[in-house]
N, C-alpha and C positions, 0 to 999 in steps of 0.2 A: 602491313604493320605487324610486328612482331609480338607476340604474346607471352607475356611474363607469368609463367607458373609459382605458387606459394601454396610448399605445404604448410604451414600452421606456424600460426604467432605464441601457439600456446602450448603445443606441447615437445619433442623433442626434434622434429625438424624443421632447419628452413632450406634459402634456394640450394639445389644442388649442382646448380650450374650458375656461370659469369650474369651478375645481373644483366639484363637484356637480350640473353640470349634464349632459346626453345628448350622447354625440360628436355630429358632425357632421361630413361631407365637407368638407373643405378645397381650397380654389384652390390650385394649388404654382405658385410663382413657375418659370416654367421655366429663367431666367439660374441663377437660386441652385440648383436642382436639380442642373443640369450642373458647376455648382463644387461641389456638395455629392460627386458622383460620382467627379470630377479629385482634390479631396484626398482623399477615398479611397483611390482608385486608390496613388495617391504612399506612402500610408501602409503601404497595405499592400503594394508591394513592397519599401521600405524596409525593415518589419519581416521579412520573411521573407530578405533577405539578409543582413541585418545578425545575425538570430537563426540563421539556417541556418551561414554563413560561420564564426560562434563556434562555435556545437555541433560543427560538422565539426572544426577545431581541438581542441575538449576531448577527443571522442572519438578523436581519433587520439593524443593524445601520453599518454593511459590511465590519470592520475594519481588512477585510484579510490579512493585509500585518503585524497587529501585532501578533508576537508570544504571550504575555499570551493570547490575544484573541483566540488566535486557541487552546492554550493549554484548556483554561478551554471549547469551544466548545466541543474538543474533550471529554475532561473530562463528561461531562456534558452528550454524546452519551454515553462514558464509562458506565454512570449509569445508563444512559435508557436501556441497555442490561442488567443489574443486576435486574434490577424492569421488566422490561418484560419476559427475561427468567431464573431465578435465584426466582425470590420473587412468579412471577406469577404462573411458574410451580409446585413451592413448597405449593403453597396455594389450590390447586385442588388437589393433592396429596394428602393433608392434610382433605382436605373437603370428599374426596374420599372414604380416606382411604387405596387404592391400587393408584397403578402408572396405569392411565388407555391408556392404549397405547400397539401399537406393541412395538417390538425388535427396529425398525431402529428410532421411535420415542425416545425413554427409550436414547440409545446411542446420539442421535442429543440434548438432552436437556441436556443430563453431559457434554458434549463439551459444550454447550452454559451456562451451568451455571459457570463452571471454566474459560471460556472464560471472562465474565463478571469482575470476582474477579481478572486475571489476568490485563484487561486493566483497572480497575480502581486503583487500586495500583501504575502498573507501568507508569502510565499517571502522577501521583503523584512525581511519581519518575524521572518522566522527564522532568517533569516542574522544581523542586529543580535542579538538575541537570545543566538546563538551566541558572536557578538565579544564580548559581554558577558563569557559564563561562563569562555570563554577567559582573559582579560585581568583578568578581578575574581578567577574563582575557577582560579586556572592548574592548582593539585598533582590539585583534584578531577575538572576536566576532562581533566588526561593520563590519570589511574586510569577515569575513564569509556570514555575513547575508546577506551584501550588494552584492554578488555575488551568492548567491542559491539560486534554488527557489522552493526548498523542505526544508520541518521544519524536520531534520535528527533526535531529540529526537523521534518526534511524529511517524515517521514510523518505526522506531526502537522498540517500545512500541507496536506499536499495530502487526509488525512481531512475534515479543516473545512473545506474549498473541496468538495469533494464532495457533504457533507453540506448544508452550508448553500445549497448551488446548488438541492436539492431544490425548497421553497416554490415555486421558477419552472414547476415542471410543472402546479401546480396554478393558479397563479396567470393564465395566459396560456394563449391555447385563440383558433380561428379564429373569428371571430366576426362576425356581420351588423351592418355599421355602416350600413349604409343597403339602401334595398329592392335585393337582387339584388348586395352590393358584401361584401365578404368580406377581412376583415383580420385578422393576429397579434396582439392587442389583451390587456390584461389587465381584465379584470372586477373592482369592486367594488362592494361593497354601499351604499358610503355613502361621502360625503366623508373622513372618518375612517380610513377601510379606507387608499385612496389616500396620504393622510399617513403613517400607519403605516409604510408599507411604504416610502415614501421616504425616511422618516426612519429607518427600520431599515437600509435600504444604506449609510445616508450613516455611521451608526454602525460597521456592522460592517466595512464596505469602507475606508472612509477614518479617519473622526476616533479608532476605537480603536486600528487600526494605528499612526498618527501617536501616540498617547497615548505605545504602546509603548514606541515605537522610541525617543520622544522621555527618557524615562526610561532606558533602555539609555544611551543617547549620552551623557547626563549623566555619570552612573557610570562608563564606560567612559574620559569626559574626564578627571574627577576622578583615575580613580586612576591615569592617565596621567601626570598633573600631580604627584600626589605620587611617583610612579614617579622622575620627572626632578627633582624637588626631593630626593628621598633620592642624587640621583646625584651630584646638585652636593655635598650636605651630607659624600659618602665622599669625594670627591678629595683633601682636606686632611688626611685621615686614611691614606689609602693614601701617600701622599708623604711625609710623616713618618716612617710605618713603613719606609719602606723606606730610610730613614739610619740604625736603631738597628742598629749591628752586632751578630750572633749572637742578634738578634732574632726571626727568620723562622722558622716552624716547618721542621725539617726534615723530607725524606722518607726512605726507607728506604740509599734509595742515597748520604745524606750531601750529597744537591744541596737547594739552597733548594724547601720547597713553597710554595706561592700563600697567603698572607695574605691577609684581604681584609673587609673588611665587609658584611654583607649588602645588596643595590644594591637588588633588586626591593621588589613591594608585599608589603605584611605579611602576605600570605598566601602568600608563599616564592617566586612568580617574578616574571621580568622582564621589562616592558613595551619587544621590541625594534621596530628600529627597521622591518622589514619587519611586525610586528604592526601599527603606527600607519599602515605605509600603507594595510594592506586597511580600518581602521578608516576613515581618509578615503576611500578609493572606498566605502564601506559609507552615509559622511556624504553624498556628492553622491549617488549611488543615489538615496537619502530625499529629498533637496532637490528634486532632477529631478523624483522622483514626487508630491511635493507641489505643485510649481510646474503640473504638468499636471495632476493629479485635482481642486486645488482650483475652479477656476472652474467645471469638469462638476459636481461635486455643491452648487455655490453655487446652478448656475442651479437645479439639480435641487429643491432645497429652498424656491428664492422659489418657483417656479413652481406648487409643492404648498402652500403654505402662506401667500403673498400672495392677498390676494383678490382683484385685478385682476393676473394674472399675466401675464410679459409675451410679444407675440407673435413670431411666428418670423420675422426677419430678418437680414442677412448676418451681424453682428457676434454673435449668439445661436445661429447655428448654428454659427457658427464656432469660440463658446466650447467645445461639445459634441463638436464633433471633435479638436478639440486633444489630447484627454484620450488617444486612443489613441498619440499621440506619445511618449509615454512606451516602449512596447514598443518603439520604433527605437533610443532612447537606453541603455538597460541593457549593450549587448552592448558598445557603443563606448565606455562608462563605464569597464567592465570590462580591455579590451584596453589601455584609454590606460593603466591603472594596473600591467598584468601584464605583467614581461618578459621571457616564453615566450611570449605570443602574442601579440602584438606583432608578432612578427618572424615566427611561421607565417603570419600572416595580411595581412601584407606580402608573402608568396611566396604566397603565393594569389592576393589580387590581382594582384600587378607582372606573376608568370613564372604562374601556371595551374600550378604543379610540384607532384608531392603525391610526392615522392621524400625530402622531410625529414619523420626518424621522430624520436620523445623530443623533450624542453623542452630551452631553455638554460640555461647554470647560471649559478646566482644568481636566479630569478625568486622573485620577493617571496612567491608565494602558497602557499608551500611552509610556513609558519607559520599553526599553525592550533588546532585545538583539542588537536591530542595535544600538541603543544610548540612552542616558541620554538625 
């Protein structure tokens, strides 16, 4: 029975040879290597200042009791696990040329590198999620929030990225690809196996997250839209009332109380206007992540399931790496939209000064799931 070799779902190689057939040692172009190396390199200190520099920010101004702030904290570790064991381990590999490691190392880095791809996805998808129940379902989300005091997206998200990381330990083991040559490979029994399993990442990592999210955004548009349609529909009803003399309900003290027609969506709150912007950093987040994962799991899936798949050169490796681009982007997605850090993190860079303590006031991200 023929044994199908796989080097890695997650970082820039897969089969190098016709699915089903016995690996083979590959020639490596040694130009494409060294670029394989460089954007590496770029990638990964990219992510680790861009994710470091935000984290330091969230953790200093404390705002623990807000869900986006935790979500994108999280998010933000999310991606420091991709840039340290996903970008890192691939780029010494790469430098290497062999995976230089035992057996139980080889197996602890494809768990940590699927580990990575799973909570940074599903972080994504738990924050949307979130904006969801917020904005659709407001009165039940403030009675939730206001009584837990665990964020149930966030440990739900990083359970099933834990969980689902498992399969990697068994799946990938150091393995003799030629007499006396020794690589991190993943073993299968049959062409089958190989498919399976690429088409399972491509599911669970990508296209059901994108499902999600995508059904979130919707719902979350929609009742946005009827949100500002019931706003425009009160204007002509609060201006009228307020020419009927002796009209206006009074309050205790004989002064005029507030009139008013109900604004928000039909489940009693109101879609503001700092809700709609964490919803649009929520939308580019997605876009971003979609724009980078797709072409990684496109090649992923011809190259498992075309029968002349295609072979590794510049523009094919290049699509492969792109995908960790994603981790650099989240942090500065994040900052462009928030204005509390923003400005910490403009004293960070400009002056190095860590003498400003607490947010400024008015930062959008202060709306969240307890209330508007």
């Amino acid at each position: 029975m023929a044994t199908q070799r796989y080097p890695s779902v997650s970082g820039t190689a897969i089969p190098e040879t016709p699915v089903g057939s016995n690996a083979t040692i590959f020639e490596r172009d040694a130009l494409l290597a060294v670029a394989e190396v460089v954007v590496l390199a770029v990638i990964l200190v990219m992510a680790l200042l861009s994710n470091g520099l935000v984290l330091m920010v969230l953790l200093r101004q404390g705002k623990r009791h807000s869900p986006l702030h935790q979500f994108m904290l999280n998010l933000c570790v999310a991606d420091l696990v991709v840039a340290l064991f996903q970008v890192l381990p691939q780029l010494v590999w790469d430098a290497k040329g062999r995976f230089p490691g035992p057996d139980f190392l080889c197996r602890l880095v494809k768990y940590l590198q699927v580990l990575g791809m799973f909570a940074s996805s599903y972080m994504i998808v738990a924050m949307t999620v979130d904006r969801h129940y917020a904005i659709c379902c407001p009165l039940q989300a403030h009675r939730s929030w206001a009584t837990k005091r665990w964020n149930t997206p966030i440990a739900v998200a990083w359970g099933l990225s834990l969980l689902l990381s498992l399969p990697q330990v068994f799946i990938f083991s150091r393995s003799e690809v030629a007499p006396g040559v020794y690589e991190c490979w993943g073993n299968f029994a049959d062409s089958w196996g190989l498919r399976a399993y690429v088409t399972w990442m491509t599911l669970a990592v990508f296209l059901l997250p994108v499902l999600i999210i995508a059904f979130c955004q919707v719902r979350i548009f929609r009742e946005i839209h009827h949100n500002l349609y019931l706003k425009s529909e009160s204007r002509p009803s609060r201006k009228s009332s307020s020419h009927r003399g002796g009209r206006n309900v009074r309050g205790k003290g004989g002064g005029a109380g507030r009139f008013c027609l109900p604004l928000g969506p039909p489940q009693g709150g109101q879609v503001t206007a700092a809700m709609s912007k964490t919803v649009r950093m929520t939308l580019v987040i997605v876009v971003v992540y979609s724009v980078c994962w797709a072409p990684f799991f496109s090649v992923q899936m011809w190259a498992a399931w075309y029968p002349d798949p295609p072979q590794r050169d510049a523009a094919f490796t290049l699509l492969m790496l792109l995908a960790s681009l994603n981790s650099c982007t989240n942090p500065w997605i994040y900052s462009a939209f928030s204005s509390s850090v923003s400005p910490e993190l403009r004293l960070l860079l400009c002056r190095g000064s860590f003498h400003h303590r607490g947010s400024l006031p008015g930062d959008s991200n202060t709306t969240h799931t307890s209330n508007a």
